[in-house]
C-alpha positions in Angstrom: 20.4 10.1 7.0 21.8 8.1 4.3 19.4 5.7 5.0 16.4 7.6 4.5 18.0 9.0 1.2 19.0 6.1 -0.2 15.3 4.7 0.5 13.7 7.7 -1.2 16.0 7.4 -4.1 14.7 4.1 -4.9 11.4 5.2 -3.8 11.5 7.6 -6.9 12.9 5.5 -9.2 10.6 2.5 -8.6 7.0 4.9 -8.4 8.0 7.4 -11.3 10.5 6.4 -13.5 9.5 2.2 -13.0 13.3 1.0 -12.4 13.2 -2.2 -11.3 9.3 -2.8 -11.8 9.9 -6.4 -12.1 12.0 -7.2 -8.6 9.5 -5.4 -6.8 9.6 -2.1 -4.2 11.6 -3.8 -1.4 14.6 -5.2 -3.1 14.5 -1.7 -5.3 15.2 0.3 -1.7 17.6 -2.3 -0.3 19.6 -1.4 -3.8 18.9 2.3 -2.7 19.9 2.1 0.5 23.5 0.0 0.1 24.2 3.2 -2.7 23.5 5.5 -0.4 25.6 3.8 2.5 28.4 3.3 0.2 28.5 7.1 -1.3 27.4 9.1 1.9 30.1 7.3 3.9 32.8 6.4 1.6 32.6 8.6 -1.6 31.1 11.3 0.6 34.2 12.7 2.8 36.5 12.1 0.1 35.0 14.7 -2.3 33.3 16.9 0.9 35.9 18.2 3.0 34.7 18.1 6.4 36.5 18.1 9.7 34.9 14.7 10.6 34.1 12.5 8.6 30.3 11.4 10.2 29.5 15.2 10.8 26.4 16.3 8.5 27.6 17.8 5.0 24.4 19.2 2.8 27.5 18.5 -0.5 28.0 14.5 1.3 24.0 14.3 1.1 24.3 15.1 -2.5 26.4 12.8 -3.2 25.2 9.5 -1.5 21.7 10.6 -3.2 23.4 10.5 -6.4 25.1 7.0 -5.7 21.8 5.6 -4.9 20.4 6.3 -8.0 23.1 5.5 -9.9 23.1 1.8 -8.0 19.1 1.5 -9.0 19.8 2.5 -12.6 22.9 0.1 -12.6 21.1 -2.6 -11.3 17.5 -1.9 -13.5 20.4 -2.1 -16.8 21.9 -5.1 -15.3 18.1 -7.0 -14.8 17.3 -5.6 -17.8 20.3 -7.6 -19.8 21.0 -10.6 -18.1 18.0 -11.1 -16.3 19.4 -11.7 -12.7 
């Protein structure tokens, strides 16, 4: 699941908003994907309280969604600046 969110993150930031224009569709998802990885399955439990910590959590969705995007913007502001 957080695979698929973090890809349609990206998705949406590279086709309507143009982050990361310049590196390109795949490397934009790959961004997407590690923030959604990294916030569905470490950020996620600690904020969602869930009996397990891999079981399905509409609130751990959220949040891994949200660390996606943030990634993309981070990284579209770091481009952006420093050109790497």
């Amino acid at each position: 699941m957080w695979v698929a969110v973090g890809a349609l993150a990206a998705w949406i930031g590279f086709a309507f908003l143009k982050l990361n224009a310049a590196r390109g569709l795949a490397i934009s998802v790959m961004i997407g994907v590690a923030g959604a990885v990294f916030g569905g399955y470490l950020i996620g439990p600690l904020l969602a309280s869930t009996v397990h910590p891999g079981d399905f959590n509409p609130l751990s969705l959220f949040i891994a969604f949200a660390s996606a995007a943030g990634c993309v913007i981070i990284s579209n502001m770091v481009y952006r600046r420093f050109g790497v």
